[in-house]
Backbone atoms as SQL, in Angstrom:
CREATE TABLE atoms (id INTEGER PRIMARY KEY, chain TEXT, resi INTEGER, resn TEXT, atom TEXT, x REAL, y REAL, z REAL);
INSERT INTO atoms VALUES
  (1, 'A', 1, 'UNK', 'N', 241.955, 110.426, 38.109),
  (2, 'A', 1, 'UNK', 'CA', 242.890, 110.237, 37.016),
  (3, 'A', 1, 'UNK', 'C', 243.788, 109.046, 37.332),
  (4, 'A', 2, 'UNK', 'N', 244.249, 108.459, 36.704),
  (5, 'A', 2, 'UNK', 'CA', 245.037, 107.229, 36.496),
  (6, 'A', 2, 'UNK', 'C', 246.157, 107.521, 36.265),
  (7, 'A', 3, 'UNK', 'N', 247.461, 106.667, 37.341),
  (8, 'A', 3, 'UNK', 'CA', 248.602, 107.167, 37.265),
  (9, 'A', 3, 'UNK', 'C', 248.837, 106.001, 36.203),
  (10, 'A', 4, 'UNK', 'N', 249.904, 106.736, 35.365),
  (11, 'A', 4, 'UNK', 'CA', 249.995, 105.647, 34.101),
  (12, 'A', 4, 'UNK', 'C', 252.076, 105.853, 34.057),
  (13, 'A', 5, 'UNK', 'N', 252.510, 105.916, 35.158),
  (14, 'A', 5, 'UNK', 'CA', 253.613, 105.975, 34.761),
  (15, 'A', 5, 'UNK', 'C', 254.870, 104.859, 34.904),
  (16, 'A', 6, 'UNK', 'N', 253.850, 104.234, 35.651),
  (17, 'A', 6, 'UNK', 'CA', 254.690, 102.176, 35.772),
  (18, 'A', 6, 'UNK', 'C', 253.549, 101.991, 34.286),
  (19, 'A', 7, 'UNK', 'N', 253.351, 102.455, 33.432),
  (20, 'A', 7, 'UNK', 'CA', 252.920, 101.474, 32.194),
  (21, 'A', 7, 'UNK', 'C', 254.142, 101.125, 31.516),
  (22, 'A', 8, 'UNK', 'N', 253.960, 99.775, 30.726),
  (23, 'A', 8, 'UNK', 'CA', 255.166, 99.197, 30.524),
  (24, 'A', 8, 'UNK', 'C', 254.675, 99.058, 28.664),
  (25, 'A', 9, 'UNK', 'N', 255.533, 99.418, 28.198),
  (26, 'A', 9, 'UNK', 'CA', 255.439, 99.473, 26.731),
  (27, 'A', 9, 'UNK', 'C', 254.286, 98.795, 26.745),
  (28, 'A', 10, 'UNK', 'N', 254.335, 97.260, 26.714),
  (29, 'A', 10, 'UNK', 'CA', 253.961, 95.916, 26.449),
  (30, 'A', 10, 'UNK', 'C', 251.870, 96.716, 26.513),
  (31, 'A', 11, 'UNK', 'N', 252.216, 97.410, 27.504),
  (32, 'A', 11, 'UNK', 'CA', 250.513, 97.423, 27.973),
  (33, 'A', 11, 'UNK', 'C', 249.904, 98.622, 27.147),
  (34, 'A', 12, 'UNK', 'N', 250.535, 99.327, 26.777),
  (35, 'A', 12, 'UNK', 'CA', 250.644, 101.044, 25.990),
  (36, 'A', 12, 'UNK', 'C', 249.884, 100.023, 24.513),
  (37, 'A', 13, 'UNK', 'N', 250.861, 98.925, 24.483),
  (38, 'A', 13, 'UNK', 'CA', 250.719, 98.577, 22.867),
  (39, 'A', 13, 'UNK', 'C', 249.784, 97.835, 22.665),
  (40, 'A', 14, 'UNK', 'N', 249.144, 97.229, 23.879),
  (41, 'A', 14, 'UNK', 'CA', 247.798, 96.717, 23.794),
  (42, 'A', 14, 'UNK', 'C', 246.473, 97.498, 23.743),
  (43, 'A', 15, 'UNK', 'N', 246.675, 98.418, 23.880),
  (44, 'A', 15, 'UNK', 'CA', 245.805, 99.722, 23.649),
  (45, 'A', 15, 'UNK', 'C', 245.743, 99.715, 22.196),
  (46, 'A', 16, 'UNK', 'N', 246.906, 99.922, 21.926),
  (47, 'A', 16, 'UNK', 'CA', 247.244, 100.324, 20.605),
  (48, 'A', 16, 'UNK', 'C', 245.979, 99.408, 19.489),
  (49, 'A', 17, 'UNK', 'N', 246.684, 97.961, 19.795),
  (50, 'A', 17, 'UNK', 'CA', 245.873, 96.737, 19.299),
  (51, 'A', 17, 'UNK', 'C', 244.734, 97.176, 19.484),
  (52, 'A', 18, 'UNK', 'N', 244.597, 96.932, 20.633),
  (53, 'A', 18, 'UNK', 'CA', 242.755, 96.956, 20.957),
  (54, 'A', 18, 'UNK', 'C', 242.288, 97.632, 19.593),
  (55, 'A', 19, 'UNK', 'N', 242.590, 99.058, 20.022),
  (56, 'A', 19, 'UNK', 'CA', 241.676, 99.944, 18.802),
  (57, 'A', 19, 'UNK', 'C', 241.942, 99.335, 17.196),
  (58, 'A', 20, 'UNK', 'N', 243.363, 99.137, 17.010),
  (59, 'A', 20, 'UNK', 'CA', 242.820, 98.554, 15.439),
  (60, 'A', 20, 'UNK', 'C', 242.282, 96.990, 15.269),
  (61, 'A', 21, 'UNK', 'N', 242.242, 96.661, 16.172),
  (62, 'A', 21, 'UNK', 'CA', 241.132, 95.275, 16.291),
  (63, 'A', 21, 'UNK', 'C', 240.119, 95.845, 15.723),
  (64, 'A', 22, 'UNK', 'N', 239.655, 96.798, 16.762),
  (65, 'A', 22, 'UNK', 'CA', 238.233, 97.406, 16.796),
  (66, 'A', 22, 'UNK', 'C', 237.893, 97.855, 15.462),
  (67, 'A', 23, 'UNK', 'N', 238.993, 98.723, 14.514),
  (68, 'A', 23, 'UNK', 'CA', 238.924, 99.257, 14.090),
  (69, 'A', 23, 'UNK', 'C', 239.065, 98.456, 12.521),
  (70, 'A', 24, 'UNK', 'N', 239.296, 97.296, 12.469),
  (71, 'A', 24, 'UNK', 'CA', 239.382, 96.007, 11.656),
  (72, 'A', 24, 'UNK', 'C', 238.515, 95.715, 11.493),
  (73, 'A', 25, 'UNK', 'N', 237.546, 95.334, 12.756),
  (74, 'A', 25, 'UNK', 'CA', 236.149, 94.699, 12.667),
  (75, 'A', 25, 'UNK', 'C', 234.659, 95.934, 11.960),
  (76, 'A', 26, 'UNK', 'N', 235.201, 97.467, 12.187),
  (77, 'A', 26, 'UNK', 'CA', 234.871, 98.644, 12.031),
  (78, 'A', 26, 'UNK', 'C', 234.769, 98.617, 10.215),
  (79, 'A', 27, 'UNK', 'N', 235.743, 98.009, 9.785),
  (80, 'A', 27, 'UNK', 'CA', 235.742, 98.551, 8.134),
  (81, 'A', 27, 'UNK', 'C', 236.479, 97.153, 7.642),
  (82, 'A', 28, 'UNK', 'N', 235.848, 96.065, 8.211),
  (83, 'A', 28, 'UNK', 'CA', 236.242, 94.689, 7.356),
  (84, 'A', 28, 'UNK', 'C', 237.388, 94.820, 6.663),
  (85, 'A', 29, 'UNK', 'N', 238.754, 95.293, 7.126),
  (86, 'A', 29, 'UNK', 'CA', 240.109, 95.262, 6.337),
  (87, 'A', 29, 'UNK', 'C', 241.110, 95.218, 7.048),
  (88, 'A', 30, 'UNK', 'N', 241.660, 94.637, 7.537),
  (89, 'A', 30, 'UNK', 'CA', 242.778, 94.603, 8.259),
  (90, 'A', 30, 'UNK', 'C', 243.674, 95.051, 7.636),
  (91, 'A', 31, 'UNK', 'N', 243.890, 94.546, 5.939),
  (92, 'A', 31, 'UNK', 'CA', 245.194, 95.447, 5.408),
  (93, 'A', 31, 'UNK', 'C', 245.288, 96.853, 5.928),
  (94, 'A', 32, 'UNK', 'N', 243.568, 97.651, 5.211),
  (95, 'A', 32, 'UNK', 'CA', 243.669, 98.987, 5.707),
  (96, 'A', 32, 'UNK', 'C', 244.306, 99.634, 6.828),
  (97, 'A', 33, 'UNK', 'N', 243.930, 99.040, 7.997),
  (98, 'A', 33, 'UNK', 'CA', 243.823, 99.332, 9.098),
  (99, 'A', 33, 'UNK', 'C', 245.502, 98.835, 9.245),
  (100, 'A', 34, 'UNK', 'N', 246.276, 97.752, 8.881),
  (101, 'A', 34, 'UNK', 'CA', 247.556, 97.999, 8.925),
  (102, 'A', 34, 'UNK', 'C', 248.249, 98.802, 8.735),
  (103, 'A', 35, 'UNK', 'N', 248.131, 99.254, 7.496),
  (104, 'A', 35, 'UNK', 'CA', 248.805, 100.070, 6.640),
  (105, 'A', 35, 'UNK', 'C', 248.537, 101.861, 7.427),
  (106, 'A', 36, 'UNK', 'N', 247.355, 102.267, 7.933),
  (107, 'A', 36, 'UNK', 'CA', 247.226, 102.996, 8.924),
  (108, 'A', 36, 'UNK', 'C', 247.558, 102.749, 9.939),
  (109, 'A', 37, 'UNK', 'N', 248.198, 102.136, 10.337),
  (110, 'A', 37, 'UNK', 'CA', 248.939, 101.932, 12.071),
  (111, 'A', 37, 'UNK', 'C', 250.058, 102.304, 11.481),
  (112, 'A', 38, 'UNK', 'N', 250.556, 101.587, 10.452),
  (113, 'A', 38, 'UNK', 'CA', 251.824, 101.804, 10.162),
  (114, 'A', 38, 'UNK', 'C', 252.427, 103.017, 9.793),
  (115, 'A', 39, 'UNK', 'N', 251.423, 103.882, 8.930),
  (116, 'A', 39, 'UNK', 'CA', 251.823, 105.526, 9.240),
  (117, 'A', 39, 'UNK', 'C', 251.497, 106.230, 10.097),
  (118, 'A', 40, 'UNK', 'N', 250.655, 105.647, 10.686),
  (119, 'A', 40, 'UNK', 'CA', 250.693, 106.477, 12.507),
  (120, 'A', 40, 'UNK', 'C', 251.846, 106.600, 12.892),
  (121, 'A', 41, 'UNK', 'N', 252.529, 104.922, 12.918),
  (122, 'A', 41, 'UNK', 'CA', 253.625, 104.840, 13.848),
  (123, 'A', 41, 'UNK', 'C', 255.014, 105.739, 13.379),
  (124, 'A', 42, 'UNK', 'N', 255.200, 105.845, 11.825),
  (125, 'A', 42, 'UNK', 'CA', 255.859, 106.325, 11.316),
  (126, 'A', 42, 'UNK', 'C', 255.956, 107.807, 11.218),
  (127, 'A', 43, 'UNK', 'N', 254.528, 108.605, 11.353),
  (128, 'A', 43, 'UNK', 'CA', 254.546, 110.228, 11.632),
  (129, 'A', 43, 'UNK', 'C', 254.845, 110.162, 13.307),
  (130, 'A', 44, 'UNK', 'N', 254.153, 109.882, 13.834),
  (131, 'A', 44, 'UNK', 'CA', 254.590, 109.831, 15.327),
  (132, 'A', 44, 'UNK', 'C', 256.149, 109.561, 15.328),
  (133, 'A', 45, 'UNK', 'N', 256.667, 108.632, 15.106),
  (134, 'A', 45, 'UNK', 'CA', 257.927, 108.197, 15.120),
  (135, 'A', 45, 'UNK', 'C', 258.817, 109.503, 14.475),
  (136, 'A', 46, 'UNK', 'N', 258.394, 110.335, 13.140),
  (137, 'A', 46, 'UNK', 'CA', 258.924, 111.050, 13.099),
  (138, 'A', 46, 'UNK', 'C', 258.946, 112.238, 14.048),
  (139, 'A', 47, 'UNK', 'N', 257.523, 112.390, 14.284),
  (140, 'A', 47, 'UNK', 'CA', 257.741, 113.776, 15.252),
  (141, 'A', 47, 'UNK', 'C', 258.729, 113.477, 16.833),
  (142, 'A', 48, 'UNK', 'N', 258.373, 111.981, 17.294),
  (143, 'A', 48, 'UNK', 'CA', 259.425, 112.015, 18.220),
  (144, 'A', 48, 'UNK', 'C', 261.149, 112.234, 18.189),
  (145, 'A', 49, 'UNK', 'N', 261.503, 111.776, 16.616),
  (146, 'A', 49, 'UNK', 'CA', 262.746, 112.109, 16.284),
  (147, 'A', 49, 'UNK', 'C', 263.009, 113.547, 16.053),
  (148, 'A', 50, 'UNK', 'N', 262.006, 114.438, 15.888),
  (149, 'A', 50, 'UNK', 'CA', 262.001, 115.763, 15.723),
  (150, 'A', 50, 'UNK', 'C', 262.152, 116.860, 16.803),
  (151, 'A', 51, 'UNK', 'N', 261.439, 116.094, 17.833),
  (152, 'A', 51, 'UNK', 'CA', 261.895, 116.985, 19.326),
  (153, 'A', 51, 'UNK', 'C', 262.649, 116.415, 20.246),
  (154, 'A', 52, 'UNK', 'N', 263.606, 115.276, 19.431),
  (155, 'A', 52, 'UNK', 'CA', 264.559, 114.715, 20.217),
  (156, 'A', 52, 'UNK', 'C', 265.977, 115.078, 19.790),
  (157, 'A', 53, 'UNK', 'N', 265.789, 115.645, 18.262),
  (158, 'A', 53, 'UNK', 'CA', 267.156, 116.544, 17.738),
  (159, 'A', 53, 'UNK', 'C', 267.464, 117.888, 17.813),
  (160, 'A', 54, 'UNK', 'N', 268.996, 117.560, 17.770),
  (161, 'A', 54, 'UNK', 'CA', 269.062, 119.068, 17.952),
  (162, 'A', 54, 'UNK', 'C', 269.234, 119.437, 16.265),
  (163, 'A', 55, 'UNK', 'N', 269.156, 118.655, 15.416),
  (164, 'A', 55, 'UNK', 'CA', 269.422, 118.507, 13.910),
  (165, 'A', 55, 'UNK', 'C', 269.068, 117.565, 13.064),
  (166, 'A', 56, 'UNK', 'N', 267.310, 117.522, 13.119),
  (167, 'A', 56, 'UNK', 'CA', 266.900, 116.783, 12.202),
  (168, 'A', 56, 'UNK', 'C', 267.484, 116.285, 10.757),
  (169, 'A', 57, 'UNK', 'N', 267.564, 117.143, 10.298),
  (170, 'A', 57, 'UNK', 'CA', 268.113, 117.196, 9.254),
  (171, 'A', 57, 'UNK', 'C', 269.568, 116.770, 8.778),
  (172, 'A', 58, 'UNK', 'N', 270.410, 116.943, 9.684),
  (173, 'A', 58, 'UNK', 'CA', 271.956, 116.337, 9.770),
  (174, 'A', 58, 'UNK', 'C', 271.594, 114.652, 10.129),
  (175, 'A', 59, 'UNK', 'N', 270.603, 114.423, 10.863),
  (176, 'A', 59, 'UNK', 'CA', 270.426, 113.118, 11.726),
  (177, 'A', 59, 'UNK', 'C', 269.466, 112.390, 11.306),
  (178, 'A', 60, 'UNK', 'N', 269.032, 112.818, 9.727),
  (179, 'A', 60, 'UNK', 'CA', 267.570, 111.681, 9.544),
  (180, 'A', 60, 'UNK', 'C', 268.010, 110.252, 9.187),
  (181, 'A', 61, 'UNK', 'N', 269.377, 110.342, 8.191),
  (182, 'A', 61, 'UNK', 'CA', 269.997, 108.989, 7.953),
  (183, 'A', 61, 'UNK', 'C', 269.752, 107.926, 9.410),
  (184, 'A', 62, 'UNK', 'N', 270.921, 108.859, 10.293),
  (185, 'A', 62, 'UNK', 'CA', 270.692, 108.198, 11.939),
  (186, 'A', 62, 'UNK', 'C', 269.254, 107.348, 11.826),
  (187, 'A', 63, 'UNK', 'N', 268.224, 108.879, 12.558),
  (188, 'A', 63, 'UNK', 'CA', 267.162, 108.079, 13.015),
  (189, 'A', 63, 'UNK', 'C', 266.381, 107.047, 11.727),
  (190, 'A', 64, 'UNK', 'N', 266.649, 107.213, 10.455),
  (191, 'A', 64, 'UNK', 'CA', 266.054, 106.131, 9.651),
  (192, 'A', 64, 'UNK', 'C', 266.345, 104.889, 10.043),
  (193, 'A', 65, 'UNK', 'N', 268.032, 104.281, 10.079),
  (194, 'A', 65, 'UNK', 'CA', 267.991, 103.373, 10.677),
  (195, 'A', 65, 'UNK', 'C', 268.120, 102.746, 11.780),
  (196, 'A', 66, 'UNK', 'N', 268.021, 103.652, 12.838),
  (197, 'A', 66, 'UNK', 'CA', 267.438, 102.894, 14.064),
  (198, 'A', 66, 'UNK', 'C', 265.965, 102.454, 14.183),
  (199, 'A', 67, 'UNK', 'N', 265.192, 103.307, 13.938),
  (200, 'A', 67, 'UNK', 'CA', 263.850, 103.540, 14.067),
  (201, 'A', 67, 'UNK', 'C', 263.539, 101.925, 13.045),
  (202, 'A', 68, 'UNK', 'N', 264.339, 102.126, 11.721),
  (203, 'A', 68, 'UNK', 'CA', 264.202, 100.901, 11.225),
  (204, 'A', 68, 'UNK', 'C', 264.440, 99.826, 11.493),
  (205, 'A', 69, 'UNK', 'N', 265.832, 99.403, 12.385),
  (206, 'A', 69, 'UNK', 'CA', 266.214, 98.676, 12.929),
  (207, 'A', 69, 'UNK', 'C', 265.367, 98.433, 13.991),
  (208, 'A', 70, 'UNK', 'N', 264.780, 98.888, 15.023),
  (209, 'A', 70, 'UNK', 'CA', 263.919, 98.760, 15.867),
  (210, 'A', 70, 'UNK', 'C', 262.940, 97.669, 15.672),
  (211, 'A', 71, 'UNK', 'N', 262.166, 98.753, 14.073),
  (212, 'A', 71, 'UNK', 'CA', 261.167, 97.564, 13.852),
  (213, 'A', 71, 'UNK', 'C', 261.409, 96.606, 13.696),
  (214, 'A', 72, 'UNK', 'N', 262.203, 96.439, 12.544),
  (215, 'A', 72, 'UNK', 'CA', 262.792, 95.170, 11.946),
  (216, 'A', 72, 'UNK', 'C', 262.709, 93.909, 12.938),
  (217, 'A', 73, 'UNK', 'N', 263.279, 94.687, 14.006),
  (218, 'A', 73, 'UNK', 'CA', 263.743, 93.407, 14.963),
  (219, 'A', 73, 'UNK', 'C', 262.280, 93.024, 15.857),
  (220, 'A', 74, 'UNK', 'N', 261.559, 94.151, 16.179),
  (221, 'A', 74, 'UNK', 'CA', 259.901, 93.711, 16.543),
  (222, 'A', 74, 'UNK', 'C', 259.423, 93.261, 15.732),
  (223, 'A', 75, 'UNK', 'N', 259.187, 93.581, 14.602),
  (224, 'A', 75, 'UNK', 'CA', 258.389, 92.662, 13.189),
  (225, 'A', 75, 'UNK', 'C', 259.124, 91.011, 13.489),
  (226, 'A', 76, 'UNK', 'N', 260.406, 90.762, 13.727),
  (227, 'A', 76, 'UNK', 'CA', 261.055, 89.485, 13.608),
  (228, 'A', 76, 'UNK', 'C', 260.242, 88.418, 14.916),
  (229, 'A', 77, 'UNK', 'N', 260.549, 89.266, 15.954),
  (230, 'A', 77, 'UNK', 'CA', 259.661, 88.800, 17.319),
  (231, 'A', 77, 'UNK', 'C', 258.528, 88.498, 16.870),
  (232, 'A', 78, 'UNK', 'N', 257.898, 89.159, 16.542),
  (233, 'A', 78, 'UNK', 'CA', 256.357, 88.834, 16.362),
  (234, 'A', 78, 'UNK', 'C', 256.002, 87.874, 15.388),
  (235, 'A', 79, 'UNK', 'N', 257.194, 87.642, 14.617),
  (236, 'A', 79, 'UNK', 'CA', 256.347, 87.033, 12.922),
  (237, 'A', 79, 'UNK', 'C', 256.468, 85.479, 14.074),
  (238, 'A', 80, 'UNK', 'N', 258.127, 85.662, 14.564),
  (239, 'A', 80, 'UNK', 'CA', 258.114, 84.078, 14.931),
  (240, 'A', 80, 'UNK', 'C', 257.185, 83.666, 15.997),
  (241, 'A', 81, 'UNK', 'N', 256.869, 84.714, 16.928),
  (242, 'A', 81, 'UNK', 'CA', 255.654, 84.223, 17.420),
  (243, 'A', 81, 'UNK', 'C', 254.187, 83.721, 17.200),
  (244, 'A', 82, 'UNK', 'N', 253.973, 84.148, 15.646),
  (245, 'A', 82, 'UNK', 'CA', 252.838, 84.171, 15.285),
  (246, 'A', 82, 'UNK', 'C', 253.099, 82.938, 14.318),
  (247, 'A', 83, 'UNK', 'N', 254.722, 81.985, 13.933),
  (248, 'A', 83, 'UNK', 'CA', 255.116, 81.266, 13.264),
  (249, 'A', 83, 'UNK', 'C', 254.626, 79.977, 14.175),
  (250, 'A', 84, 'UNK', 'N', 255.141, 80.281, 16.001),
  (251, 'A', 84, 'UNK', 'CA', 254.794, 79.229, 16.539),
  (252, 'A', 84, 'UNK', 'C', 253.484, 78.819, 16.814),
  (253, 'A', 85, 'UNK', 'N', 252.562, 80.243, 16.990),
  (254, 'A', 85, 'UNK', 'CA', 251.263, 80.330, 17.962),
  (255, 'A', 85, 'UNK', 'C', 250.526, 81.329, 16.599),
  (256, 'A', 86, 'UNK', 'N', 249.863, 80.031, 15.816),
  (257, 'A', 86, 'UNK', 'CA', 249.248, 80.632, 14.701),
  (258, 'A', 86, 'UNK', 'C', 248.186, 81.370, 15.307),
  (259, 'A', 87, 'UNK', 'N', 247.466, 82.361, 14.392),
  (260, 'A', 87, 'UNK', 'CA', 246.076, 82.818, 14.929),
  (261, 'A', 87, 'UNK', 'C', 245.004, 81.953, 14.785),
  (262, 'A', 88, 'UNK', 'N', 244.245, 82.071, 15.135),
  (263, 'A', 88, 'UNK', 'CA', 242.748, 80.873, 15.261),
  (264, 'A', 88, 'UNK', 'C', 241.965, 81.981, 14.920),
  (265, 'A', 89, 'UNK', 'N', 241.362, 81.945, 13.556),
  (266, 'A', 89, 'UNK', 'CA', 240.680, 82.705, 12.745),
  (267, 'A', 89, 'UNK', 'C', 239.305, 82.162, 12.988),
  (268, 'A', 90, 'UNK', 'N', 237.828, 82.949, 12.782),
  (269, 'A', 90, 'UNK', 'CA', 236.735, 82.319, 12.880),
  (270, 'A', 90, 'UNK', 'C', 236.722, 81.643, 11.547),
  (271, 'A', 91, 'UNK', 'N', 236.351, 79.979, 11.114),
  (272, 'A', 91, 'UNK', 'CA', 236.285, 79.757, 9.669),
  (273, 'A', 91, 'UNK', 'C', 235.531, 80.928, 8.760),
  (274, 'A', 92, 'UNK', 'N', 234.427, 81.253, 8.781),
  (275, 'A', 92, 'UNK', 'CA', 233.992, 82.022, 8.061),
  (276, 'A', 92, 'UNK', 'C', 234.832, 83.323, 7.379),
  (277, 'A', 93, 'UNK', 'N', 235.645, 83.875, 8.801),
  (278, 'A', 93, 'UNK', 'CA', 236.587, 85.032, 8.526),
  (279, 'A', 93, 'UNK', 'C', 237.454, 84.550, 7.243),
  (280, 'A', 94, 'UNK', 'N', 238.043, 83.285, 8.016),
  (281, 'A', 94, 'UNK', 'CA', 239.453, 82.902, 7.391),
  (282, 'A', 94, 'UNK', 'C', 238.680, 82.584, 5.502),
  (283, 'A', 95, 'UNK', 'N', 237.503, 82.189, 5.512),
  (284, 'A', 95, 'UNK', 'CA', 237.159, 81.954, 3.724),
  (285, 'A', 95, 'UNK', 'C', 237.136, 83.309, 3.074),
  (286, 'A', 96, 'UNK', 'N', 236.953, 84.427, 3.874),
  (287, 'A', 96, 'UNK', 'CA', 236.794, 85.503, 3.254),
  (288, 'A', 96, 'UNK', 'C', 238.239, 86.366, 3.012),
  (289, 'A', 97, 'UNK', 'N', 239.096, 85.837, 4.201),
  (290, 'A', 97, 'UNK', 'CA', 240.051, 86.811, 4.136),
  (291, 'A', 97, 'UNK', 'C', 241.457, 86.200, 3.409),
  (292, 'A', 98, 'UNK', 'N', 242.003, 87.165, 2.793),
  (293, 'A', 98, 'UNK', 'CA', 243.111, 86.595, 2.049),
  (294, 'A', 98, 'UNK', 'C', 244.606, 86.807, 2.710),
  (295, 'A', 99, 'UNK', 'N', 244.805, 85.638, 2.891),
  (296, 'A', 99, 'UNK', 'CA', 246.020, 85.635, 4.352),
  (297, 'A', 99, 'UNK', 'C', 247.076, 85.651, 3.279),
  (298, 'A', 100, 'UNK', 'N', 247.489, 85.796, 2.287),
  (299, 'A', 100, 'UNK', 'CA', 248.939, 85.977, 1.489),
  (300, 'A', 100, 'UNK', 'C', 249.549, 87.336, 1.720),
  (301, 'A', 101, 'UNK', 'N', 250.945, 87.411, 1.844),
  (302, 'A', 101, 'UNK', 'CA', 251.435, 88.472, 2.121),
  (303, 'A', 101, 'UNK', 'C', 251.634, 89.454, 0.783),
  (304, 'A', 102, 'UNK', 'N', 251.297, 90.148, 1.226),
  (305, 'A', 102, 'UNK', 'CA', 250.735, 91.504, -0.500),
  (306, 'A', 102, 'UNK', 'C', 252.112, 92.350, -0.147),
  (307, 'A', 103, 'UNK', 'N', 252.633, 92.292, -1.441),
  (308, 'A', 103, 'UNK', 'CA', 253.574, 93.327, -1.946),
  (309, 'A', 103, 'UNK', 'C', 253.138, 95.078, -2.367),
  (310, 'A', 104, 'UNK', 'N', 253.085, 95.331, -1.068),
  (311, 'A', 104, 'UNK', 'CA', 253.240, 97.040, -1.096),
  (312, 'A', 104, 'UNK', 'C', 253.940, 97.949, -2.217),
  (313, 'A', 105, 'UNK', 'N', 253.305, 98.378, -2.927),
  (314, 'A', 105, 'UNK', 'CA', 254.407, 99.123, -4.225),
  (315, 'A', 105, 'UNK', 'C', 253.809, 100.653, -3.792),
  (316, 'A', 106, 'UNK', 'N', 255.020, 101.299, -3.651),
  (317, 'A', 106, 'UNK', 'CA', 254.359, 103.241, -3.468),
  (318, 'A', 106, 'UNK', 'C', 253.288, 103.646, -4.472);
């Protein structure tokens, strides 16, 4: 068994990646496969706020915006990283895929 307890976020979340890479190339959609990470992260995220209160319910405002704030500020990291150090798409990918940012409506 593998001691995994010096893992450092950074390496946890490359796991993470890996699989929806995988899982991108699996069902040709990256939106999809976003939009499913993103409620992963968000039920997970809730259940961790759930066995971390003693009062969910008094404290969801709380954890909404930290949890939000959190991202916010990782989404910011990342966009500008990906602002400086574009991705290098295969051409073929990049004719097929539609890189505009899509407005999510519930």
């Amino acid at each position: 068994m593998t001691d995994t307890s010096n893992t450092t976020i950074y390496e946890l979340a490359d796991q993470f990646i890996a699989l929806a890479n995988q899982l991108s190339q699996q069902e040709a959609d990256v939106g999809k496969v976003g939009t499913a990470l993103r409620f992963a992260a968000a039920r997970f995220n809730a259940f961790e706020a759930a066995i971390k209160s003693a009062d969910l319910g008094a404290e969801k405002e709380s954890a909404l915006e930290w949890f939000s704030s959190e991202f916010k500020e990782m989404l910011s990291d990342n966009l500008d990283d990906h602002i400086a150090n574009p991705p290098i798409l295969q051409e073929a990918v990049a004719e097929q895929t539609d890189n505009s940012v899509q407005m999510f409506k519930g």
